[in-house]
Structure formats: structure tokens, C-alpha cells
C-alpha positions as CSV (number, residue, x, y, z in Angstrom):
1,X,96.0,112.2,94.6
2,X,96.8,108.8,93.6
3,X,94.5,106.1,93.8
4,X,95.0,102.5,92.9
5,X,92.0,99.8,92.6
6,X,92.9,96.4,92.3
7,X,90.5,93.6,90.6
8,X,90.6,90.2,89.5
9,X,90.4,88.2,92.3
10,X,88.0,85.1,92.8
11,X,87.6,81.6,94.2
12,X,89.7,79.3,91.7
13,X,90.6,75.7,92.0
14,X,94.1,75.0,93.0
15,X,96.2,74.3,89.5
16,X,94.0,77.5,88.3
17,X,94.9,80.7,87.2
18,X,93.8,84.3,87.3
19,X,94.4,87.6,86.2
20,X,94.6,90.8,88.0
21,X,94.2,94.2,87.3
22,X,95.5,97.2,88.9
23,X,94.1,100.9,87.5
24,X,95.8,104.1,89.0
25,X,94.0,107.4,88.6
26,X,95.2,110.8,89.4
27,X,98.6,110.6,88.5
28,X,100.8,111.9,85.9
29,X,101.7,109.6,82.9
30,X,105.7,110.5,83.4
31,X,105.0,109.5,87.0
32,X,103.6,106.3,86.3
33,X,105.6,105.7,83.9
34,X,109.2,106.5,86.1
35,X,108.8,104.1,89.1
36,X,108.5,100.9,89.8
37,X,105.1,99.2,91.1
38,X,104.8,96.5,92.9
39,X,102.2,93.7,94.2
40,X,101.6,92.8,97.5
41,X,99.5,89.8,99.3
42,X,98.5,89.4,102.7
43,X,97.1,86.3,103.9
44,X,95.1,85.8,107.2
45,X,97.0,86.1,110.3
46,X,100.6,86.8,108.4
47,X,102.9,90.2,107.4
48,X,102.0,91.9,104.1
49,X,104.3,90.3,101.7
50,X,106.0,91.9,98.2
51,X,105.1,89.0,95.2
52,X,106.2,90.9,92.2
53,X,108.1,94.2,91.2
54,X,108.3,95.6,87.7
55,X,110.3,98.6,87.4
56,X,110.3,101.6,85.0
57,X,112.5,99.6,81.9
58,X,110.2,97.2,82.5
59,X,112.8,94.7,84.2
60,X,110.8,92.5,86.8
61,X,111.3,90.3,89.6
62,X,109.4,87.4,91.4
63,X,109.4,86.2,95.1
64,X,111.1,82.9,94.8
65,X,107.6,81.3,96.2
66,X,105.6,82.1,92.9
67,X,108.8,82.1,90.1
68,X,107.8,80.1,87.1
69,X,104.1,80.8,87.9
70,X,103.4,84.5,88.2
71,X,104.0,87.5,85.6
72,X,103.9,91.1,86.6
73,X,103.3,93.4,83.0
74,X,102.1,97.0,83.1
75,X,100.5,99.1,80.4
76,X,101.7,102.5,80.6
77,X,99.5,104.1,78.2
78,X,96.6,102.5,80.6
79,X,98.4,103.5,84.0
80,X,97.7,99.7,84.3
81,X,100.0,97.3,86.2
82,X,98.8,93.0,85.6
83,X,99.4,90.0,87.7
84,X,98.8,87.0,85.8
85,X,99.0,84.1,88.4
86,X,99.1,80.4,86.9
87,X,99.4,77.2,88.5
88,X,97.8,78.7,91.9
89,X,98.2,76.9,94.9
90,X,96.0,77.0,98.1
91,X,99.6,79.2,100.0
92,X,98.4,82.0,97.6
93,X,95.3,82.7,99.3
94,X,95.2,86.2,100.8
95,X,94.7,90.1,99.7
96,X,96.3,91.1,96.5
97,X,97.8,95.0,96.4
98,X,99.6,96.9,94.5
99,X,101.7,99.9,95.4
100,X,103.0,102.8,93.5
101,X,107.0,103.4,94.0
102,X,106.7,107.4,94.3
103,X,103.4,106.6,96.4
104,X,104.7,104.3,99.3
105,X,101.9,105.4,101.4
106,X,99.3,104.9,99.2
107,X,97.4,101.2,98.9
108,X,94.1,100.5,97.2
109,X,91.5,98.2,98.8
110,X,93.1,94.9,97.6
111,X,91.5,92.3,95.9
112,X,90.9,88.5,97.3
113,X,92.3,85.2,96.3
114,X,91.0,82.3,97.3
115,X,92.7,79.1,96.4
116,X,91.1,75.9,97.1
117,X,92.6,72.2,97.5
């Protein structure tokens, strides 16, 4: 069965950035590799939120509240999906996922992001 563990998260400094990591296990390379994945945030008291999608040719898309700041890239070869977040702001706090197209039902355990002013 699929599993996906996040990583990367910290307490950064608002104007900060941060990296993070998404490993799947348990799934098949072809897949992976065929469906988008996506990451996720939640922050306290609000809806679960889609950030960033990067589909199977790679194309990707941004929510219009982090364009210009975050990248979504994913390593195949690795079963590895990135979020590279720049520029952070204190509205990015919350809990990073990332979800697996052919795995809707599946979610890790997140990872925090704690953005201060």
C-alpha cells in the first residue's frame, strides 16, 4: 500500500524559505510516475487547501496565493515530489501534505510550517 511521508518543515522567519520533501513507498514506478501529485496545507481552524499540482508531463500549477514564490518538482527515479517555498509569509503557516492522484484516500502525516512576523 502506498505511503507518503512528508518532511521539511520548520520555524523560519517570514521572507525565509524552505524545502520539502515528500517520499512515497510501496508503489509502482509506472504508477508514480502516471499521475499527478499534489500538495496540500491546512492551517489552524481552516479547510485543507491544494498549494501546488504537478502532473505526469511534469506541467505544474500554483494557487494564485503562493505564484512567484513556490515550485512543486518531483524525481521520479526517487518516487519523490519537492516543494520549494521562498519568500514565506506568516499566511503559510499550517500542515503541509501531499497526495498521490491514483491514491486520493491516502495522506501522510504532514509536515509543519511555521512562519513568523
Amino acid at each position: 500500500q502506498l505511503r507518503l511521508v512528508e518532511s521539511g518543515g520548520g520555524l523560519v522567519e517570514a521572507g525565509g524559505s524552505l524545502r520539502l520533501s515528500c517520499k512515497t513507498s510501496g508503489i509502482i514506478l509506472s504508477v508514480f510516475t502516471g499521475h499527478a501529485m499534489d500538495w496540500y496545507r491546512q492551517a489552524p481552524g481552516k479547510q485543507r487547501e491544494l498549494v501546488a499540482t504537478i502532473e505526469s508531463n511534469r506541467d505544474t500549477n500554483n494557487a494564485d496565493s503562493v505564484k512567484g514564490r513556490f515550485t512543486i518538482s518531483r524525481d521520479n527515479v526517487k518516487r519523490t515530489v519537492y516543494l520549494q517555498m521562498n519568500a514565506l509569509k506568516p499566511g503559510d503557516t499550517g500542515l503541509y501534505y501531499c497526495n498521490h492522484r491514483n491514491y486520493r484516500e491516502l495522506w501522510g502525516q504532514g509536515t509543519q510550517v511555521t512562519v513568523c512576523s
